[in-house]
C-alpha positions as CSV (number, residue, x, y, z in Angstrom):
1,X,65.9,143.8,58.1
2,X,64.1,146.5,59.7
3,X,64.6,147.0,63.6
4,X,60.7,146.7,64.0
5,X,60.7,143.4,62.2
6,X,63.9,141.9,64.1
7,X,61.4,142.8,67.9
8,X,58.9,140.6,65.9
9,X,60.3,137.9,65.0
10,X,61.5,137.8,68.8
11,X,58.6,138.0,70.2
12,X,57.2,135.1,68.2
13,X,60.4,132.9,68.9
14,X,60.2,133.3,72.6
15,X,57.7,130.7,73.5
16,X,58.7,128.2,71.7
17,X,62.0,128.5,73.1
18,X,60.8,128.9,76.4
19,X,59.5,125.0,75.7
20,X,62.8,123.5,75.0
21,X,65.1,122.2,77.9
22,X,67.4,124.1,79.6
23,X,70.7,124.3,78.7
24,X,72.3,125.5,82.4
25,X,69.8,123.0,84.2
26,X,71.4,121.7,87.3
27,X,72.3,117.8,86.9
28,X,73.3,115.6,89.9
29,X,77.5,115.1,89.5
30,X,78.6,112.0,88.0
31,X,80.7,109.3,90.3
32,X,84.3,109.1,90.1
33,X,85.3,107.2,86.9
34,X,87.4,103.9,87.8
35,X,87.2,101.3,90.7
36,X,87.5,103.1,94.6
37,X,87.6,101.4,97.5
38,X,87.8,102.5,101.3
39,X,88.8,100.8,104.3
40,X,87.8,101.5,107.9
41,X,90.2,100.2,110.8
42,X,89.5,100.7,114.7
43,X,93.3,101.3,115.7
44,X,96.4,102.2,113.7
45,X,97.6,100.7,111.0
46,X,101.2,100.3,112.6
47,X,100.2,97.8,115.0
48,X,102.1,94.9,113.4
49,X,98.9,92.6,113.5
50,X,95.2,92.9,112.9
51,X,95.1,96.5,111.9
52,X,98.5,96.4,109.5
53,X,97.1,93.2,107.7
54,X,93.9,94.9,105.8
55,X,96.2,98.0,105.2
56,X,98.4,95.4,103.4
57,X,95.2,94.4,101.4
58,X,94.1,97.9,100.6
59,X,97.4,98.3,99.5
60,X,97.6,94.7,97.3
61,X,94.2,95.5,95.8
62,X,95.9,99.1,94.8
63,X,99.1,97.2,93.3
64,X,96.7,93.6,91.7
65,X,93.4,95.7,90.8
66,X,94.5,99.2,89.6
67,X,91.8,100.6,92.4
68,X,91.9,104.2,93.6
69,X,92.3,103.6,97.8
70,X,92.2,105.4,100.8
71,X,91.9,104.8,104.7
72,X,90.7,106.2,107.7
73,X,90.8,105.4,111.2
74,X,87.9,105.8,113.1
75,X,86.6,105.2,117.0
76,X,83.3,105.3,117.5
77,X,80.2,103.6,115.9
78,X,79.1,107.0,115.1
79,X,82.1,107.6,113.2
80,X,81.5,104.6,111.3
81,X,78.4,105.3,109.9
82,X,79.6,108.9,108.9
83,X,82.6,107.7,106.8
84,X,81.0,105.1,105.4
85,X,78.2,107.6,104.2
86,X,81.2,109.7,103.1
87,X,82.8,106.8,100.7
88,X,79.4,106.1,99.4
89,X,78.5,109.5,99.2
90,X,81.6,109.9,96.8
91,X,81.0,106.8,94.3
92,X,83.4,104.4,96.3
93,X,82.2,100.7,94.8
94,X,83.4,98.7,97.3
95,X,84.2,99.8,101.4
96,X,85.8,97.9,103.6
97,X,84.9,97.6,107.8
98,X,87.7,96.0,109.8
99,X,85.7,93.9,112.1
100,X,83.0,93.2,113.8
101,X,82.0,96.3,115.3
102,X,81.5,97.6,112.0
103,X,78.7,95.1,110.4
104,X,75.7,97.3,112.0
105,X,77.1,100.8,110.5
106,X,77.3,99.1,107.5
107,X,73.7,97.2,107.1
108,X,72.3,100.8,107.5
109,X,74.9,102.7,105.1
110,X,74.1,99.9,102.4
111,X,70.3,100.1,102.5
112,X,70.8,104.1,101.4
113,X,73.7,103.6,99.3
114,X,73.0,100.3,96.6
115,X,75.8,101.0,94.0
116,X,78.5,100.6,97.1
117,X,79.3,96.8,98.5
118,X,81.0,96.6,101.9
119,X,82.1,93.9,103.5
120,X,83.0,93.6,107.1
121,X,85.9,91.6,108.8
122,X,83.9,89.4,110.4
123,X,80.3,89.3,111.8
124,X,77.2,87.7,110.0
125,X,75.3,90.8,108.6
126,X,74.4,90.1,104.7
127,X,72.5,91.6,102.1
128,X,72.4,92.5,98.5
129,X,75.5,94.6,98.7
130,X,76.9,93.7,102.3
131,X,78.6,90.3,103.6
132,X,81.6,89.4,105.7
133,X,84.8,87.8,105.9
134,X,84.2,85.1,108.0
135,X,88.6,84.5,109.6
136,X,87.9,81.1,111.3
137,X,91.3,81.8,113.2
138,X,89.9,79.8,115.5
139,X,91.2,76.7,113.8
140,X,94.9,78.2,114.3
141,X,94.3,79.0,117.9
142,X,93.4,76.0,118.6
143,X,96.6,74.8,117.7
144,X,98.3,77.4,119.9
145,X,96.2,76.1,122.9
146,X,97.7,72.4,121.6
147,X,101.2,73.6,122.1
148,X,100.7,75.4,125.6
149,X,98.7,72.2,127.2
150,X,101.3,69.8,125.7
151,X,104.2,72.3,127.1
152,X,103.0,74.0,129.6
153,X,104.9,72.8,133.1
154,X,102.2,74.9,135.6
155,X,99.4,73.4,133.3
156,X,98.1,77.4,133.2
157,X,98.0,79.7,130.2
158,X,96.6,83.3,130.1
159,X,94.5,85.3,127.6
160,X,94.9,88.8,127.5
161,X,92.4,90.6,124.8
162,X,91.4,94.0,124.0
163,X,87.4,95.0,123.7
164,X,85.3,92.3,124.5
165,X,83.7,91.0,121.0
166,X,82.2,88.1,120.4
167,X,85.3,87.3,117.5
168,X,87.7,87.7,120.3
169,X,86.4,85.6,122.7
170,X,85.6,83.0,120.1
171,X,89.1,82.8,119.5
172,X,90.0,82.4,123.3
173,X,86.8,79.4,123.3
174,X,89.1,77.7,120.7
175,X,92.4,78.1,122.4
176,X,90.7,76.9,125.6
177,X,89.8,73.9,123.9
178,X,92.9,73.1,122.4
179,X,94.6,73.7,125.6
180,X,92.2,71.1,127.2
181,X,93.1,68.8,124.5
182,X,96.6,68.9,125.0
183,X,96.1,68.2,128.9
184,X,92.6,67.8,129.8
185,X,93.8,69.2,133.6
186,X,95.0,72.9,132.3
187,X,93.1,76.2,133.1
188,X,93.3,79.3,130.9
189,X,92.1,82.8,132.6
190,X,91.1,85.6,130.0
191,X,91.5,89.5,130.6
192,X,90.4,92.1,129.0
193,X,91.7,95.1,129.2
194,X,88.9,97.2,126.9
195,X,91.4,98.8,124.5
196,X,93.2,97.6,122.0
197,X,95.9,100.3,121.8
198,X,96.6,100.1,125.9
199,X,100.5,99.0,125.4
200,X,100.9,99.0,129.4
201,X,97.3,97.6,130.3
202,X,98.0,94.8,128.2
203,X,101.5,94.4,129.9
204,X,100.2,94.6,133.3
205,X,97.0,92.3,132.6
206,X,99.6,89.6,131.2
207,X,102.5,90.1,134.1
208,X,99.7,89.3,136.5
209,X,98.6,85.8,134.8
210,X,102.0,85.1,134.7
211,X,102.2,85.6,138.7
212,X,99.3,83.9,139.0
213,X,101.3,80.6,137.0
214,X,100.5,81.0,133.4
215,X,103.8,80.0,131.6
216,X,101.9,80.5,128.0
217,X,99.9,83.2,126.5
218,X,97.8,84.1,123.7
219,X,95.9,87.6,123.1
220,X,94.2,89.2,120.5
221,X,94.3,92.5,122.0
222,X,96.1,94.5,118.5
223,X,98.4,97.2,119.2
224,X,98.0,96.3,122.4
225,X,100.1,92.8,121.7
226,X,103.1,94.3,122.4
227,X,102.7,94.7,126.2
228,X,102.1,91.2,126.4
229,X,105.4,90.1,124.1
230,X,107.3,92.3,126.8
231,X,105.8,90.8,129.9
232,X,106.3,87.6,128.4
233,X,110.1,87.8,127.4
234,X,110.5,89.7,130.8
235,X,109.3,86.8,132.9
236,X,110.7,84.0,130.4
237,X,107.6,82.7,129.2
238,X,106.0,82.0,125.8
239,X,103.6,83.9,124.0
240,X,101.8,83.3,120.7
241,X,101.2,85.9,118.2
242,X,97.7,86.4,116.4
243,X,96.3,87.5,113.3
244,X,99.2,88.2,111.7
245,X,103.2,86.7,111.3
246,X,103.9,88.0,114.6
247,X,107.1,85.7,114.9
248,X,109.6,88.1,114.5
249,X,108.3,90.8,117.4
250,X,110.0,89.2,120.2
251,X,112.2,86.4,121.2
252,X,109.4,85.0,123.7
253,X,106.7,84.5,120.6
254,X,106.3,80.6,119.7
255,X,104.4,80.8,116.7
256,X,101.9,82.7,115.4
257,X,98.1,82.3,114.8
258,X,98.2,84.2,111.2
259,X,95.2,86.1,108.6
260,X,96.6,86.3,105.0
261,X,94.6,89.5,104.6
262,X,96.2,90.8,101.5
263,X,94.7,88.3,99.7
264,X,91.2,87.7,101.5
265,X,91.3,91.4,100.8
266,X,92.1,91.3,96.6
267,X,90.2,88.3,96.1
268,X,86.9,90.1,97.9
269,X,87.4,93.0,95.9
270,X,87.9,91.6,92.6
271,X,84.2,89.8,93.2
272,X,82.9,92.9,92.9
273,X,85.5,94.7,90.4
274,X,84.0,91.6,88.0
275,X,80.6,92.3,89.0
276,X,80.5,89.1,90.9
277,X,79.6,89.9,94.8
278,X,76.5,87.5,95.8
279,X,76.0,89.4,99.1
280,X,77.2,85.5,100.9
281,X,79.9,85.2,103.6
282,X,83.3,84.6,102.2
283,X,84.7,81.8,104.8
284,X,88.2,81.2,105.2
285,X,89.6,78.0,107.0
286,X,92.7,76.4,107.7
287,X,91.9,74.1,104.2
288,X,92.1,77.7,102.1
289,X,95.4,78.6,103.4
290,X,94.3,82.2,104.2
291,X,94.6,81.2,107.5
292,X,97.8,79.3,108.8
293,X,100.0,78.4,112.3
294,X,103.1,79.0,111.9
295,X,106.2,78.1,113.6
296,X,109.1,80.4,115.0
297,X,111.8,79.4,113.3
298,X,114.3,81.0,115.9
299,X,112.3,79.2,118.6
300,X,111.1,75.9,116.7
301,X,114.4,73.8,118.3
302,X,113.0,74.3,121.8
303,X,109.6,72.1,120.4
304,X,109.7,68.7,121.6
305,X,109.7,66.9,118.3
306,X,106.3,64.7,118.9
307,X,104.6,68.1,119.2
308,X,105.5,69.4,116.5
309,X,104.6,65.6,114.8
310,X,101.4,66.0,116.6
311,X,100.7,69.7,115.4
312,X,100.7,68.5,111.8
313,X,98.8,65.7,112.5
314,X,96.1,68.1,114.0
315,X,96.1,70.0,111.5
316,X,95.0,67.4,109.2
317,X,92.4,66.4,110.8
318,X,90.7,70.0,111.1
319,X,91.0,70.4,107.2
320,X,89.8,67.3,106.2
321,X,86.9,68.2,108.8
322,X,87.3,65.2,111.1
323,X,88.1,67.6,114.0
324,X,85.4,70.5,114.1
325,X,87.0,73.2,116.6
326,X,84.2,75.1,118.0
327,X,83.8,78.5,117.6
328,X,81.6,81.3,118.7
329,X,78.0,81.8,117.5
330,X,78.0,84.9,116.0
């Protein structure tokens, strides 16, 4: 072939392929292969209680489900938003807020962001692909509040929590009323120290309840809890642990108000791993055994027996729903 006929037939072959797609167009990158979840906590996950629990579950859906995981810690709403964007933004199906404070990040993260579901620890925020956990520890705290008006000798307990949110306090409402119930002339005070990692805020805000009389006391204050196990073993008082099996932290810790979050964690995630998330709260009671009271074993001899008789009974009746202990409205 001629070089003058090889520049025609070039010419004549350009526009049509100058029709056809292509071949180094720019295409928007794929997401990540396999099942990714994320989880967002407030405060470290070596607190030994609120915190530690979902890491456990982040870690059981990792071990049960086969996902690819990860965690960060974050402190401001601000922060929030921008990892969640971040998981999404990276094909993460499912991403988990550890609280409260985090359902409002999330409702505007999930409106951008429909292929990822997240689910908060608590709050009331739903949609297509966003619901929470509701925890209604309440019904264990109530229990602890049982105990401390049955044994209290001053007929005062203290409450010693970290940031003011409405799940916190609506666990103190419930301890309140349990205390009442187990002697309708008992007081409980509540402090809150505003942090949740404050080791020596939350000591000093439970030594002073317990020089003001209170011979229980109950927080939900995190990290935090630790200051309050000291002042209590200091001053030879009780103390109840909360959200998690706390029994073991310090001789002065009656029982614990306990969150199995492991498996509130695997059994959210697999909804969604089988494509079966309905954007609806997931409640968990007493009746599901997710959440449970339990006993110090090393401490359970100093119980008078008819309280631990009357525990159980208690118990009963809040799971077959005969006793409704209130709660917060949130």
């Amino acid at each position: 072939m001629t070089t003058r006929r090889r520049i025609f037939l070039a010419l004549l072959a350009a526009p049509l392929l100058a029709g056809l797609p292509s071949c180094r167009k720019e295409t928007a990158p794929k997401a990540p292969a396999g099942f990714r979840v994320g989880l967002l906590t407030p405060g470290p996950v070596s607190d030994a209680g609120w915190n530690a629990g979902a890491f456990e579950g982040l870690k059981a859906i990792e071990k049960e489900l086969g996902a690819k995981v990860s965690h960060v810690q974050v402190k401001t709403p601000s922060e929030f938003e921008e990892q969640f964007r971040a998981y999404a933004s990276e094909g993460y199906s499912l991403c988990f807020g550890h609280g409260f404070e985090f359902q409002d990040a999330a409702a505007r993260v999930a409106k951008d962001f429909p292929g990822t579901v997240f689910v908060t620890t608590s709050g009331s925020r739903t949609s297509k692909n966003q619901a929470p956990l509701v925890f209604e520890l309440e019904q264990a705290t109530y229990l602890c509040g049982l105990v401390a008006g049955r044994m209290s000798k001053t007929a005062k307990a203290g409450m010693v929590g970290g940031v003011e949110l409405p799940s916190i306090k609506s666990t103190f409402l419930a301890f309140d009323a349990g205390l009442k119930a187990g002697n309708p002339g008992a007081k409980a005070t509540t402090v809150f120290t505003g942090s949740f990692e404050d080791v020596a805020g939350a000591k000093a805000a439970a030594l002073a309840l317990v020089d003001e009389g209170s011979d229980f006391l109950f927080h939900n204050a995190n990290a935090a809890a630790l200051g309050v196990f000291s002042a209590a073993t200091e001053r030879g008082v009780w103390a109840f642990g909360s959200n998690k099996d706390q029994n073991a932290l310090a001789p002065s810790v009656l029982a614990s108000a306990v969150i199995d979050l492991p498996r509130a964690f695997v059994e959210a995630a697999r909804t969604v791993k089988e494509g079966r998330f309905d954007g609806q709260p997931i409640r968990y009671g007493l009746k599901s055994g997710v959440i449970s009271f339990v006993w110090n074993p090393a401490a359970l001899g100093r119980v008078p027996a008819p309280v631990v008789d009357e525990v159980e009974r208690t118990k009963e009746r809040i799971v077959s729903g005969e006793l409704v202990v209130p709660r917060g409205n949130f």
